[in-house]
C-alpha positions in Angstrom: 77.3 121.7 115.7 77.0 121.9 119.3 77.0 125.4 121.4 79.9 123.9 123.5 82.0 122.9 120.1 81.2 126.9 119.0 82.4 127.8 122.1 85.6 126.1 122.6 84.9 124.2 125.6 84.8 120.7 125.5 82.5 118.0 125.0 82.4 115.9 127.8 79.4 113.8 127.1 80.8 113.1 123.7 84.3 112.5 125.5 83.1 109.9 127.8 81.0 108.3 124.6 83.7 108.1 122.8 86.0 106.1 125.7 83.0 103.5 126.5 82.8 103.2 122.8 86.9 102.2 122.4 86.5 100.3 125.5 83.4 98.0 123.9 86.0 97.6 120.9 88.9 97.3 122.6 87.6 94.7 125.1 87.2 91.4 123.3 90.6 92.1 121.3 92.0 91.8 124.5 89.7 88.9 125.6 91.1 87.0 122.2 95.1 87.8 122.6 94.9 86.9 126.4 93.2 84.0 125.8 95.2 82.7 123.1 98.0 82.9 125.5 96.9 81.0 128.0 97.2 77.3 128.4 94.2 75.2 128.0 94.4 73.6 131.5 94.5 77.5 132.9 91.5 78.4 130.6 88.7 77.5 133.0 91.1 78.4 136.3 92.2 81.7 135.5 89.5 84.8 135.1 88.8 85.7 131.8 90.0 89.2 131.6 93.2 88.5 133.9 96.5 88.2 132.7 97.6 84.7 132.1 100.0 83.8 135.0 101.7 81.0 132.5 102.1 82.4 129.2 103.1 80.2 126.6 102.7 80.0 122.7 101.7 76.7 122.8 98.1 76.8 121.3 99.8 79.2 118.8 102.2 75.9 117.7 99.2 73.9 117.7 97.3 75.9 115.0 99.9 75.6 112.9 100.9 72.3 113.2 97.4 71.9 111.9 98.2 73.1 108.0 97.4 76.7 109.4 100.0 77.7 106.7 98.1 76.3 103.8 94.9 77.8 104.4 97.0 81.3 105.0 98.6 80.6 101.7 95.1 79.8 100.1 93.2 82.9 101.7 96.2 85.0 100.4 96.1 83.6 96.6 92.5 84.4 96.7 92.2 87.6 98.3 95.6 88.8 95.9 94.4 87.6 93.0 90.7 89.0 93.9 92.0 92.2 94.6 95.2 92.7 91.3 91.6 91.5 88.6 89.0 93.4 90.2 91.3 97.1 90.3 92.8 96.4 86.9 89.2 95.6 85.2 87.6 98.4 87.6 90.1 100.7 86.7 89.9 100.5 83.3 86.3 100.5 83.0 86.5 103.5 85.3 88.4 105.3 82.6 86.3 104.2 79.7 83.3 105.4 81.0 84.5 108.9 82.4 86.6 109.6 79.6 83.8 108.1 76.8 80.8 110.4 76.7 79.1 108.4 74.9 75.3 107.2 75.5 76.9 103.5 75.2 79.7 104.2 78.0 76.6 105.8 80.4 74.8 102.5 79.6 77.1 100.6 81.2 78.2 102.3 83.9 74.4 101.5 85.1 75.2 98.1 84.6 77.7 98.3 86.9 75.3 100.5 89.6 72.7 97.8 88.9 74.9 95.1 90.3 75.7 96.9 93.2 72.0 96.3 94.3 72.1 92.4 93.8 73.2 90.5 97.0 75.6 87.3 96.7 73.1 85.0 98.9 70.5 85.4 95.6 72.9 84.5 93.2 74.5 81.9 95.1 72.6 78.5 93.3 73.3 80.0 89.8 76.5 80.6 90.5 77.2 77.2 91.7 75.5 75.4 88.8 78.4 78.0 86.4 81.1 76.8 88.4 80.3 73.5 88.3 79.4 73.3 84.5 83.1 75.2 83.8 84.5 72.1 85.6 86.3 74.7 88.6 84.4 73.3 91.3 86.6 72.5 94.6 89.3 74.9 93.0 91.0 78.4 93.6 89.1 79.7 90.5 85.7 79.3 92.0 86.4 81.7 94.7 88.5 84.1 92.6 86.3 84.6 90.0 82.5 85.6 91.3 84.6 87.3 93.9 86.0 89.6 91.4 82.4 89.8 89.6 81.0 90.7 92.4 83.9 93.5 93.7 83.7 95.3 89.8 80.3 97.0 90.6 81.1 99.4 93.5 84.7 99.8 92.7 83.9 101.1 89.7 81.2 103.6 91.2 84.1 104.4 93.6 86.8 105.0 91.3 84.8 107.1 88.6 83.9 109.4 91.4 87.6 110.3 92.1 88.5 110.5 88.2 85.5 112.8 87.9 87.4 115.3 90.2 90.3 115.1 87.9 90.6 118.4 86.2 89.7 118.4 82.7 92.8 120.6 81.6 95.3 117.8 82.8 94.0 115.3 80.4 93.5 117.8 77.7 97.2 119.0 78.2 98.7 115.5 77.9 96.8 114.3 75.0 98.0 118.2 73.3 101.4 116.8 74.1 101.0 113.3 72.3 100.2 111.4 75.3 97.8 108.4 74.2 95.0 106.3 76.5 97.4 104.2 78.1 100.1 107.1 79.1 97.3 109.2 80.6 96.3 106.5 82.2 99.8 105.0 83.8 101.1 108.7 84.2 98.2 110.4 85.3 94.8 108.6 86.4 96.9 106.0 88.8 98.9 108.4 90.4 96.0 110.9 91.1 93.7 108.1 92.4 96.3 106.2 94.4 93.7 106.9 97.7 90.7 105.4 96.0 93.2 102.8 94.5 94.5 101.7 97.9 90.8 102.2 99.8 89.6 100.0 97.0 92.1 97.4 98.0 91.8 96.9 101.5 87.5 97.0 101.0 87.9 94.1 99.0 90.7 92.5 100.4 89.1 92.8 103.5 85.6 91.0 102.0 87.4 88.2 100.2 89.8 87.9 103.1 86.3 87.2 105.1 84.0 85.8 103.0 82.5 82.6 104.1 79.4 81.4 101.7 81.7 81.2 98.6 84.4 79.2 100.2 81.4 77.5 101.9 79.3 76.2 99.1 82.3 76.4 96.6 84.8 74.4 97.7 85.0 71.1 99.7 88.8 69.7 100.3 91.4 70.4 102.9 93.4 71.2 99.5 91.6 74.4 98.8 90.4 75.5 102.3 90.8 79.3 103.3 90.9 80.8 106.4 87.3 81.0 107.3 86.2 77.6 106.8 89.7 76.6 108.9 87.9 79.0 111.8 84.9 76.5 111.4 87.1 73.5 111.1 89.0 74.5 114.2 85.9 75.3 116.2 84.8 71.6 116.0 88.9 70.1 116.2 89.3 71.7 119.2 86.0 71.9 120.9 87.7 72.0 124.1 90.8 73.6 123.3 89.4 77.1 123.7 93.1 79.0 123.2 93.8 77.4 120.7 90.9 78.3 118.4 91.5 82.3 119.6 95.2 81.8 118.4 93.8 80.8 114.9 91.5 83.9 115.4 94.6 86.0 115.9 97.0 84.2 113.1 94.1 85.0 110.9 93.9 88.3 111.6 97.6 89.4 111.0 97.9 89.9 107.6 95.1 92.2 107.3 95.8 94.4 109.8 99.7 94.6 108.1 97.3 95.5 105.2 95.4 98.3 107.0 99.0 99.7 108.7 100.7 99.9 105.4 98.2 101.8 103.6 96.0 103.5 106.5 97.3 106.8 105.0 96.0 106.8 101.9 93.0 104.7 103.0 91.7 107.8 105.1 92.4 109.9 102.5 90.2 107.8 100.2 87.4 107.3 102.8 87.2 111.4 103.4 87.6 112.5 100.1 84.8 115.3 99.2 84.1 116.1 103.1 86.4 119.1 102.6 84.3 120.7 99.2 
């Protein structure tokens, strides 16, 4: 800790750090969303970091006339589905191993730390041959599923961390009063870890809603497009139609950041846990 932070006065190196930082984020957000707004004639008139002096939604309407929605539908099947598997099996395996002293239960929990230490790009050609051999190639499923194998690992690290801290007398009291696995489980475990539940979410919703060398390798149609590859596709549609691919960029970023709003709460919570002990 700093002498001035002891002292009470304040930081003003850190201070001005911390605004040049929030201005190198805040910058090209505001490069994207002013951009976007512009029309494309106006794109190479205007300067870059001026307000648009025609705004219009028009590259907006053009990214969606371009089945925008069913790549936003897509990306959202995925990145739902990704996220309801992966804290349902991580949860439960959570559970198990805390609750299950056992040497089998510790074995597997460093299964699960194991494959935290694996990287997608070296699994990527087996995984393609498994895919292809269960006939899911160029579907939904092929993204859904090795993105759920591959979110398991650290949300179960994550989420056996936070039932750890659950006192020992609560579970001993409920199963004194009759409670079974699953009622412990639905009355006390989930609302206890609701933070790690939710930070959890948003990590891996966050990675699937992003991902690019599953959808990439895995997929091929328009049919089963998500939003990532439509970034690509977009990038080489309209090559000269600069707003219009930043609109797409802001479209695609909407549902995500309603994510983050919604739960930001107990996502801090989640992210600081322990800083306080």
């Amino acid at each position: 800790m700093s002498t001035s932070a002891l002292n009470g006065r304040p930081n003003i190196a850190a201070g001005i750090l911390g605004w040049l930082w929030l201005a190198i984020v805040l910058l090209p957000i505001y490069f994207i969303v002013v951009t976007s707004l512009r029309p494309r004639e106006d794109f190479y008139q205007e300067r870059p970091l001026s307000l648009p002096s025609r705004p219009t939604l028009d590259a907006y309407a053009t990214v969606i006339g371009n089945d925008f929605g069913r790549y936003i539908g897509n990306s959202l099947v995925v990145t739902i589905s990704t996220v309801a598997v992966t804290l349902l099996v991580a949860l439960g395996a959570a559970f198990t191993v805390v609750r299950n002293r056992s040497r089998w239960s510790s074995r597997v929990f460093r299964l699960f730390l194991l494959g935290i230490a694996i990287p997608i790009q070296a699994t990527i050609i087996p995984v393609y041959y498994l895919i292809v051999q269960l006939g899911l190639y160029d579907t939904l499923w092929a993204l859904i599923l090795p993105s759920v194998a591959f979110a398991i690992p650290l949300s179960v690290l994550i989420l056996s961390t936070f039932l750890r801290d659950i006192p020992g007398e609560l579970f001993e009291s409920m199963t004194v009063d009759g409670a079974g696995e699953l009622r412990i489980l639905w009355s006390l475990v989930i609302p206890m870890t609701k933070p790690a539940l939710v930070t959890v979410g948003v990590y891996n919703a966050l990675s699937v809603w992003n991902g690019f060398l599953f959808p990439l390798v895995l997929t091929q149609s328009a049919e089963t497009r998500v939003l990532p590859l439509s970034l690509w596709s977009y990038q080489g549609e309209f090559t000269m139609n600069v707003p219009a691919v930043l609109a797409a960029v802001v479209l695609s970023a909407l549902p995500i950041l309603a994510a983050y709003i919604v739960g930001r709460r107990q996502l801090v919570s989640g992210l600081t846990a322990g800083f306080g002990k």
